[in-house]
Structure formats: C-alpha cells, structure tokens
SETI-296737 format. One record per residue (C-alpha): x, y, z. Coordinates in pm, whole numbers, padded with zeros to 5 digits, always signed. Layout:
N
XYZ ...
% end
This chain:
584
+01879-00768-01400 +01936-01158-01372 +02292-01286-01443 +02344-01650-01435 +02492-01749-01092 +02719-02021-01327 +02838-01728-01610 +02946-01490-01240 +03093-01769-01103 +03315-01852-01439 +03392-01445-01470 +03466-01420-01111 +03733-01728-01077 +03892-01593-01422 +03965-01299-01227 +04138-01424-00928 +03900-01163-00700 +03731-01444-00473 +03765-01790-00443 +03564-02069-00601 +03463-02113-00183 +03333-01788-00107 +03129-01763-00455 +02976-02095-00361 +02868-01992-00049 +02718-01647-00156 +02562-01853-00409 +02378-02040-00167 +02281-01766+00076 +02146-01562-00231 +01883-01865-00285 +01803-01792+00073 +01741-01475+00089 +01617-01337-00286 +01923-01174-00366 +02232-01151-00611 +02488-01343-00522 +02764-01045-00573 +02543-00839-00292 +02631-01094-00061 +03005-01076-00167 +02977-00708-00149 +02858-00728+00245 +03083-01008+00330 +03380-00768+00223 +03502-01037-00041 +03473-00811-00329 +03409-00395-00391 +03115-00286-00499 +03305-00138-00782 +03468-00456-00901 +03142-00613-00895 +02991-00389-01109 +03273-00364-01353 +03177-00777-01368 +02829-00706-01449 +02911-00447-01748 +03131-00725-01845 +02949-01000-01876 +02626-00795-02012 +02856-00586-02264 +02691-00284-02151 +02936+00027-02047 +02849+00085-01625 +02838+00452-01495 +02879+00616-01183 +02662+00921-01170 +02686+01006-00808 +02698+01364-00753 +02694+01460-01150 +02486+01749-01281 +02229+01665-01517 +02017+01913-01694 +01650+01981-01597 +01528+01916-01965 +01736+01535-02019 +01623+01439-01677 +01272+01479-01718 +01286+01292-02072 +01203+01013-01862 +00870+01063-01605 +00948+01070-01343 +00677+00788-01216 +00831+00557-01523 +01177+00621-01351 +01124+00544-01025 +00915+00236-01116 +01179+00096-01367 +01494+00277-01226 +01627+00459-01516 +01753+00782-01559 +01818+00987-01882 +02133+01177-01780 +02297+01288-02127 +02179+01398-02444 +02429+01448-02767 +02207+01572-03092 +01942+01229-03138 +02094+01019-02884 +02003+01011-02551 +02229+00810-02266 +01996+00670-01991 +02112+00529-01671 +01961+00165-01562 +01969-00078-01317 +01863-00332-01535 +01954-00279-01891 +01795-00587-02030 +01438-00379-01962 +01383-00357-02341 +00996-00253-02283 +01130+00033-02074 +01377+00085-02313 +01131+00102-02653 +00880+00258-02425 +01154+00591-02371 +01245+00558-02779 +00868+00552-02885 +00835+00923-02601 +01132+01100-02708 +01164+01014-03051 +01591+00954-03012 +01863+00646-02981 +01809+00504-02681 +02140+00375-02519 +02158+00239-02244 +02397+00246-01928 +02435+00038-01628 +02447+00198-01280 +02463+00124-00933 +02153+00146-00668 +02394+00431-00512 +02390+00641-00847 +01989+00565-00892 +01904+00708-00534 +02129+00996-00622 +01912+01056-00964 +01588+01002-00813 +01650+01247-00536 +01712+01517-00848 +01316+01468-00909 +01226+01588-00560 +01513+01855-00598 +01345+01991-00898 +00980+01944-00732 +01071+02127-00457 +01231+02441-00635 +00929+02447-00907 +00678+02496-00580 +00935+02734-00418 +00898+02950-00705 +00538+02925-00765 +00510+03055-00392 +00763+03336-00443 +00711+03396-00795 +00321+03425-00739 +00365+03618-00445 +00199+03924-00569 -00042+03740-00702 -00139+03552-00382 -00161+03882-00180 -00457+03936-00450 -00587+03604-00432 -00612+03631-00057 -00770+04017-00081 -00999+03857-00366 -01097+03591-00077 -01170+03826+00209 -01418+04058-00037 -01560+03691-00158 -01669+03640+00198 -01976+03382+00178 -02050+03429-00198 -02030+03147-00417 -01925+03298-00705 -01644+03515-00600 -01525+03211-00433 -01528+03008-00776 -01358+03302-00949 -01084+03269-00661 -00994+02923-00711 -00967+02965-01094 -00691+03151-01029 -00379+03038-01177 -00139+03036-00856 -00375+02823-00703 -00424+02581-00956 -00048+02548-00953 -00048+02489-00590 -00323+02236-00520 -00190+02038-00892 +00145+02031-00734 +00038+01891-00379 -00123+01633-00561 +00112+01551-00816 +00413+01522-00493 +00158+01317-00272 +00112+01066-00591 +00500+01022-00647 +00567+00975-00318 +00315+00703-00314 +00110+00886-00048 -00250+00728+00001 -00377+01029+00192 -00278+01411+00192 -00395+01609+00481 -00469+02029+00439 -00514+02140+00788 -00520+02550+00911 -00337+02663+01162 -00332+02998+01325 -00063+03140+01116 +00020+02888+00817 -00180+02627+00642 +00006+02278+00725 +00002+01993+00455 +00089+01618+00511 +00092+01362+00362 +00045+00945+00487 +00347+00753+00345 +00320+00343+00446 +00058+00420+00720 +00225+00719+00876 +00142+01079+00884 +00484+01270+00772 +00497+01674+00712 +00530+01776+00380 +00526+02178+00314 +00421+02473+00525 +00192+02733+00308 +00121+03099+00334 -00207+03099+00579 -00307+03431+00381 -00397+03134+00115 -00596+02878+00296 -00924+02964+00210 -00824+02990-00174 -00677+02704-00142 -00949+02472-00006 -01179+02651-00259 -00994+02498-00535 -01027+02134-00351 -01405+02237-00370 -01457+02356-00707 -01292+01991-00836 -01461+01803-00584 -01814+01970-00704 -01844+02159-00336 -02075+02374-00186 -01812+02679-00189 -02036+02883+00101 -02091+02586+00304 -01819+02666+00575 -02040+02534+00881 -02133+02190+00806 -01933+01874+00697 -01827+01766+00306 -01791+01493+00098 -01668+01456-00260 -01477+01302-00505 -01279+01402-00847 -01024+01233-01129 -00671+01265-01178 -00531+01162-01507 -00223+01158-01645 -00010+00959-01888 +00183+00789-01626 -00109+00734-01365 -00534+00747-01321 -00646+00812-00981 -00975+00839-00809 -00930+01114-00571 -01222+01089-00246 -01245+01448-00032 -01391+01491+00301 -01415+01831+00417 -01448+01920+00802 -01515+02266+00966 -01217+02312+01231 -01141+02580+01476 -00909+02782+01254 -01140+02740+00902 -01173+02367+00728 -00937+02079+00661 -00932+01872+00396 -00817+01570+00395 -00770+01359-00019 -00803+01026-00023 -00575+00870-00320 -00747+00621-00470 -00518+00415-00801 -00734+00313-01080 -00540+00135-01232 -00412-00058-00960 -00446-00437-01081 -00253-00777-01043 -00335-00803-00634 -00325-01180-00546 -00382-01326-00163 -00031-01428-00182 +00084-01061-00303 -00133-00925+00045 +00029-01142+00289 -00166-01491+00337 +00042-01768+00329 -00014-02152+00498 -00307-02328+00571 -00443-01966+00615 -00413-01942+00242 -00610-02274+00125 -00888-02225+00343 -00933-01890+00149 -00925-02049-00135 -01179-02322-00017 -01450-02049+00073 -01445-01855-00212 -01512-02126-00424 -01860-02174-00151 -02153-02078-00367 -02338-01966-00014 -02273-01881+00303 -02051-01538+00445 -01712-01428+00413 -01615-01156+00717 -01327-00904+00682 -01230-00711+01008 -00970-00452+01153 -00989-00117+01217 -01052+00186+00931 -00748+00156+00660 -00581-00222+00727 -00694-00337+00389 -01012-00513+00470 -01197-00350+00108 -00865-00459-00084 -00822-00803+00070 -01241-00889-00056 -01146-00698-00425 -00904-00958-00435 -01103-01230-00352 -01390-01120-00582 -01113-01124-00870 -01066-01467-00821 -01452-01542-00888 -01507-01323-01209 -01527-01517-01473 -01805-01528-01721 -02056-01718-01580 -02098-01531-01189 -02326-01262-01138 -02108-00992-00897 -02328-00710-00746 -02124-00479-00489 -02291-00159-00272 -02018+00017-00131 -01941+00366+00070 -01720+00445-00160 -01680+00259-00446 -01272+00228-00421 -01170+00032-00682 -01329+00028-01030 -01365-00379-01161 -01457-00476-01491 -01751-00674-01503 -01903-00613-01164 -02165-00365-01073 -02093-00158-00835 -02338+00065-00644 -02256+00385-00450 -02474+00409-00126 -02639+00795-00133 -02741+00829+00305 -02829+01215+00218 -03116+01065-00079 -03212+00766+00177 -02976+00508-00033 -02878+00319+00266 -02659-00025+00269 -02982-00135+00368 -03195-00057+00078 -02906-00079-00160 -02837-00447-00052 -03292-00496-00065 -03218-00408-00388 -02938-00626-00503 -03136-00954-00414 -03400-00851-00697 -03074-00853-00932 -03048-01237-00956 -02695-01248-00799 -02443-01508-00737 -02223-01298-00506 -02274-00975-00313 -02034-00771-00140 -02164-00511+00148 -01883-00281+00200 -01955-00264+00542 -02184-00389+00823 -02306-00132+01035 -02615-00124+01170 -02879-00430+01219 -03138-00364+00954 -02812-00427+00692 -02622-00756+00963 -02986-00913+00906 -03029-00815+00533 -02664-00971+00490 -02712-01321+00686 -03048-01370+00528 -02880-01305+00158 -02602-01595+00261 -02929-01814+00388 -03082-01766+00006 -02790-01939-00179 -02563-01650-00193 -02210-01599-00142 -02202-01286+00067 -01857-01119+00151 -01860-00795+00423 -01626-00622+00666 -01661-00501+01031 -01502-00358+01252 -01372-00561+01529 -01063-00605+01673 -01010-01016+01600 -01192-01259+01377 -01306-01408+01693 -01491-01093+01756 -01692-01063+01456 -01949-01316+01594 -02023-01193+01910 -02028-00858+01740 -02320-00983+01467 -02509-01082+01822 -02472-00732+01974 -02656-00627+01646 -02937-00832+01710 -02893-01118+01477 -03026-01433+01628 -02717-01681+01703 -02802-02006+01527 -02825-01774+01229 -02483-01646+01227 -02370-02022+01310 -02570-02139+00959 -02415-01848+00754 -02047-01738+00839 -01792-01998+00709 -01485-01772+00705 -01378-01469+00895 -01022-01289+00847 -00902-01063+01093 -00592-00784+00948 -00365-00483+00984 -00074-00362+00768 +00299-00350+00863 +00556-00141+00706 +00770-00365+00501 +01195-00356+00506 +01380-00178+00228 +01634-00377+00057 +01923-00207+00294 +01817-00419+00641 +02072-00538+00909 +02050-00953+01001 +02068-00985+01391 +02006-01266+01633 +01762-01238+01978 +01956-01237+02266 +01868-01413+02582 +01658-01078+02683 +01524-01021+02365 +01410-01389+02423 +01286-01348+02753 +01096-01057+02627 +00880-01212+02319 +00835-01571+02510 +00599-01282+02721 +00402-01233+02394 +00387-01530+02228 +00442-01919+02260 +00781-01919+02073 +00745-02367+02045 +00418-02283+01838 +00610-01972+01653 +00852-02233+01539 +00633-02516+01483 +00497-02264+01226 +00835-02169+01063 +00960-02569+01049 +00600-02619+00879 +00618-02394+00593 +01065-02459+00566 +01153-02091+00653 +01397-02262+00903 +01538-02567+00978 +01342-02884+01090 +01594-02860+01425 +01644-02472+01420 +01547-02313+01765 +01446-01916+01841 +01873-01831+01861 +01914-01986+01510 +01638-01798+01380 +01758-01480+01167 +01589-01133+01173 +01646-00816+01046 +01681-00419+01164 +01572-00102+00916 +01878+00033+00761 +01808+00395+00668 +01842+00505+00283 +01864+00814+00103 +01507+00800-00015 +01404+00560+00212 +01478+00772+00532 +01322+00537+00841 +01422+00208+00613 +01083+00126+00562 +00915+00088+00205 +00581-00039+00094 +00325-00222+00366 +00159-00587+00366 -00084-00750+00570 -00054-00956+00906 -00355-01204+00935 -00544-01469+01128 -00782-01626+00956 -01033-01845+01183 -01255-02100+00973 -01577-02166+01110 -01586-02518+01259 -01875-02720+01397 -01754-02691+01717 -01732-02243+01655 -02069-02309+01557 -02207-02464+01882 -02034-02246+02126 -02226-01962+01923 -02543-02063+02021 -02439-02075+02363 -02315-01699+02365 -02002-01790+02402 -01723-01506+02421 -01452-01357+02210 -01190-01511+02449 -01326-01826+02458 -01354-01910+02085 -01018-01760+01987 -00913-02011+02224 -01076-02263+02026 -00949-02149+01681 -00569-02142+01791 -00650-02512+01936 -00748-02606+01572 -00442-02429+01432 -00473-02102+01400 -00233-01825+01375 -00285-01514+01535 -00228-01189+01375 +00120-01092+01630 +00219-01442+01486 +00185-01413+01165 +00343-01069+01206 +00661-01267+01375 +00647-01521+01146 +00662-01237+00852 +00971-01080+01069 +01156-01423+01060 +01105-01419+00693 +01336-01099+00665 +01014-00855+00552 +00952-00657+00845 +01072-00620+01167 +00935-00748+01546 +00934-00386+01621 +00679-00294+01334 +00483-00606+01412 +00467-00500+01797 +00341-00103+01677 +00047-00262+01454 -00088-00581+01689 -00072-00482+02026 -00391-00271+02145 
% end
C-alpha cells in the first residue's frame, strides 16, 4: 500500500498528532531505509500504531479492522488459499449471504481482489488491517493444518494398525507393497507433508527412521528445523508411498534411490527430486522441492551489486570463452547460471544445457538429463551437444577430467560455456581445473569469469538498528580491512562520503510470530574475480589459490565475508549470519 508521503503529511498536521518536524524527519529516514514513513513515527513513539492506522483508512476511505484474537470460521478462511494469502496478505474473515469481508494489508491490490471475486463467486469488500492482525490470521492456516493431520493420525488410527500389519505380511513383495501405499491414510499423510513443507516455503523435507518414531523435517532458509513426529509402526508404508510416486523399486531396500515426481495445484507446480538411502533403522528419504514456476530472477534480485555486477554483464554478452560458478552443494550456483542464461535467450542463440538434474524448466532451451546407470555421462552428453550447432552450453557440473577437458575445449571452439565446481573461492577454481589434468595455458585462454557464492538468511521486516562498539570493532578489524569495507560502502553511497565504521548502522533479528528466529527468505554473498592478463600469467606458472586471490583483491575485488558485511551495513542481514556462512 503506497500513500503519498505529501497527502500523510497534510492528514497528519490537520490532526495536531505530530509536528510538521518530526513528519519531516520520518519522511526522510523512510527514503533511507525502504519504509513508510508512519513506521518510523510508530518506533520513534511519536504516534500509536492505532492512530496511524485510523490515518491510513482515512485517507484511503477504506474501513481498518483489528482482527487480533477473533474467531473466524474454517470454511470463510479458506475462501482465500492459503498460498494466495500469505503471498498477498489477505484474509477472508466474514461472510454475510453473497458478500464476503476480506482483511488486507494493501487494499488497493485490485488483481488480488478480482482474482478472490472471479474464485468465490461473491462481493468482494475489502478491509484494511494491521501486520499484527495478518500474522494473527496466517497463524489460523497452520492452526487448521496442524489439527487436519492430528486427526488423520488419530482418526486413521485403526486403519494404520492395518496398514502397518498389511506391511509386515508385504515383506519384500512388490505388489503388496504397492497395494500398501494406495491406502488412503497414507496418501493423506505423505499429501499433507508435502503440502506443509510447500507453504512453509521449505526447499527440502527430510523422512528419517528412528528406533521408535519416524522423524520428519523440513529445511526452512538453509536450516534443518523439526516438523512432526510419526507413528514408527508407519514408516515403511510411508516411504512406499514416496516410492510408488517417485516410480521406485518398492523391494529394493538394500541399495540406494533416485527419483523424481510432479506436484500440481492451482496455487503452485513443483518438480519434486527423491533420493532414497538405506539407513540403520530402514530408509530415509529425503524430497527435494523444486518451483516450476519460479520466474522473474535477475542478478540484482540474487545479490550482485557494484562493479561485481557489470563485469557479469560484460561476460555474458562474450560469444566464447568460460563462465565458472563455485561454492559448496546448495549456495545457488545452478540458479545464479539460470539467471544468466535468461539474459541471453532471445531468438537468435542456440542454448543446449546437460544437467544432473534438470532443476528448472526454461522455455526455449534444451535441456538434457545425464542417465550414469545407461552410460549418459556429462561427458558424452556434453560430446554430444557440440554436434548440436550451439551458441552456449551449460555443464551442470564439472567433475571429473574427461568432462574439465570436454568443457575448455568447447569454450576454445567459439562457444560460450558456463559450469560450476566445487571449490571453496573463485580463486580456487583454477588451480582446481589443474588438479584435473587440464593443461594451464588452456584454462588461462578459456576462463574469463569465475563467481564464487553462499546464501545468508535475510532480516524480517521487525530488525533492531545498533552501532559496533569499540569491541565489536576490535573484533571485525580481525576479519576484515574495515578502510577497504568502507571504501566500498562510500563507493556505491550506502554511507556517507566521511562516515567511519561507528557511524555505520546495522541491524539485530527481531523475532516474529511467524517468523520465530527473525529471519525470512535468503540471498547470495559473492566475489566475483575477472580473469585478468596478469591471472592469466601467474596460471601458467602454477601459481596458488592464495596467491591469486591476492591478486584479484589488488585489482578490486570483494571477497565473499565482504560482500556479506557490506550486505549487513545495508540493513539485510546481519554480521552474525554473514560470519555462520563465510568462515570455514
């Protein structure tokens, strides 16, 4: 909701509740900082939060309500899905014969609102509401999750003690396995523990049996939280199911899995990729949640910024030579060259991918799935690829020689070639290529570009501003030159041309009720290290890691733990965060 800072200003000096002063100055600081100016008023203690909002519903002419703590009935609540409700934050809360009341915090969303007319088929009207109120009606959607899998555990309970008898007289055969996981309890289960994990914006869900329950979790922002304890007695039903979607060997209970199945809904379309692995007390699964519809990533959107930015730009734009992604397994590398290949597909560019797995489906490139069990290698896949008359080819991942070789040679043939590896720096990937046996005045001819990334939890709108202290000081000059920190701030205005560390604000995790550790969403911390002609000597002399990193910050560039402070300075995560992801 956007209300003219002029048109609050006006309202709020018309009704003697701050002075012309204090609105300018909130004014101001709102610029600064992305926010409304009567938030700031609100946390400065010039104005309640009530009075504020009573402004609002004034000056939009839309009746505010306070729904904290109100009942709402199961059936008006979920008028509204509950994905469409936590993405636009409305609520439908009342319902009186063909009108229905919903509950916004922006009630100039007239998509969202034609959207609900066009589902229900009533009078939309709308309400405004505070972010206090929303949280409250959000958390009713978990509420109501949580009972509807209580009951299918007690309500099926008698039905599960079958299920697991059914199991144990399955044993090893295939088809009394299959007849298990067609079992309606179980369907309900494993479509529930997906359907949670997806609203929660969980990217993995983990199934793992212990010695009396089966455990499930799910990964949230990069971190593992607990999210239900099952009946053991139900394990092996359950992983069935996961087997019968993911097209499963049902009696293969020795050796390792993999798989993959669709979700599809009218609010969402994932790809879902399984890997199943024989443990000590049966098998876990663990789901990998894969969004198909997930569109509209830019480099800005992942975290590059700066000089970092432009010479991204620069290389894609390179009709030859290599493009390197590295960091570890799940920092974004595959997302971060998606991205980049976006940029490139237009009409007239040939885009051939082979990946292991394909993660992302992309109109108008071809994507190949490597098959390792049928001999369809990166290797051959890529062999293949060249005989496609490509313009660009991206090799999910460089792992062993044959493919490092197959990939430098394709950038020496007038292609633009983009890859990851894992390494722990960009400085690393080219010593890295030469422990795979690719000769070095190769990988100085081919590699113009090579970004180095992990993902920090980003701050939910509720942070605290603090200051460093002289020992919080004393403790980051230890990590990192704070003259070149600031030289980097001053360069790209996030402070003041004379601002030093002291004047420099950052910001603490405020916890939220459904935001618990004050963390929400994740973006990337990068260095990305340009390929000079000076890189490109001290490769064919074998130099080390070390020694060109030391080179590349001499040219200018930032390191990951700086761009991670410089990110923290910028108020969206926190020096803590940044200190959990970049130090090894």
């Amino acid at each position: 909701m956007r209300i003219d800072s002029g048109q609050l200003k006006a309202f709020l000096l018309d009704s003697g509740l701050v002075s012309e002063k204090d609105i300018d100055a909130a004014v101001k600081k709102a610029k600064e900082q992305d926010l409304r100016p009567g938030d700031i008023l609100v946390a400065q203690g010039k104005i309640t939060q009530q009075d504020i909002e009573r402004v609002y519903g004034y000056i939009l002419g839309i009746p505010f309500v306070n729904l904290e703590g109100e009942k709402i009935d199961p059936e008006v609540l979920h008028a509204v899905p509950e994905p469409i409700a936590r993405a636009h934050n409305v609520i439908a809360y009342k319902k009186t014969g063909k009108d229905l009341e919903i509950a916004m915090l922006d009630p100039e969303d007239l998509e969202t609102i034609e959207f609900i007319h066009k589902k229900s088929g009533l009078t939309i009207k709308p309400r405004m509401t505070n972010e206090k109120s929303m949280k409250y009606l959000l958390s009713l959607y978990q509420k109501s999750l949580e009972v509807e899998f209580g009951e299918i555990i007690k309500g099926e309970s008698d039905n599960m003690t079958m299920t697991a008898a059914s199991v144990t007289e399955a044993g090893e055969s295939g088809e009394d396995l299959e007849k298990v996981a067609q079992e309606l309890p179980i369907i309900k289960i494993v479509d529930t523990l997906i359907r949670h994990a997806i609203l929660q914006k969980a990217s993995d869900i983990h199934i793992e049996p212990l010695e009396n329950e089966l455990l499930v979790r799910y990964r949230i922002d990069g971190i593992l939280r607990d999210a239900m304890v099952l009946p053991k007695k139900i394990a092996s039903a359950v992983i069935a199911r996961v087997k019968v979607l993911s097209s499963l060997k049902l009696d293969e209970k020795r050796l390792p899995q993999d798989g993959r199945f669709k979700i599809e809904s009218p609010e969402y379309k994932f790809s879902t990729r399984v890997s199943v692995l024989p443990v000590y007390d049966g098998e876990k699964i663990v789901m990998r949640l894969l969004p198909e519809n997930a569109r509209g990533f830019t480099l800005e959107s992942l975290g590059f910024h700066g000089e970092g930015l432009e010479l991204l730009h620069q290389s894609v734009k390179k009709s030859v030579g290599m493009i390197l992604a590295t960091g570890p397994t799940g920092s974004g590398k595959t997302t971060t060259l998606y991205t980049m290949m976006d940029l490139i597909n237009t009409p007239d560019v040939n885009i051939s991918t082979v990946e292991d797995p394909i993660e992302y489906r992309m109109p108008r490139i071809n994507q190949t799935q490597v098959r390792p069990d049928i001999g369809f290698t990166f290797a051959n896949g890529l062999r293949s690829l060249l005989r496609q008359d490509p313009d660009v080819l991206m090799v999910g991942e460089i792992r062993d020689t044959e493919t490092a070789g197959l990939a430098i040679n394709a950038a020496l043939t007038g292609h633009l070639v983009l890859s990851t590896l894992h390494t722990n720096s960009a400085a690393g990937a080219l010593p890295r290529l030469i422990d795979l046996g690719i000769e070095p005045f190769l990988i100085a001819s081919t590699v113009n570009i090579i970004i180095a990334q992990r993902l920090v939890r980003t701050l939910y709108k509720s942070r605290e501003e603090y200051h460093l202290n002289k020992d919080q000081i004393a403790q980051l000059e230890k990590i990192v030159d704070i003259d070149r920190m600031l030289g980097f701030l001053r360069t790209e205005k996030i402070i003041a041309p004379k601002a030093k560390i002291e004047d420099v604000p950052f910001f603490k995790p405020v916890p939220a009720p459904d935001v618990p550790d004050g963390y929400q969403g994740r973006i990337g911390v990068h260095e990305v290290m340009i390929v000079t002609p000076v890189m490109r000597e001290m490769v064919i002399k074998n130099a080390s890691a070390g020694d060109i990193d030391a080179i590349a910050r001499k040219s200018g560039m930032m390191s990951m733990l700086e761009d991670g402070i410089f990110k923290a300075a910028q108020g969206i995560t926190t020096v803590e965060e940044v200190l959990r992801v970049t130090q090894e």
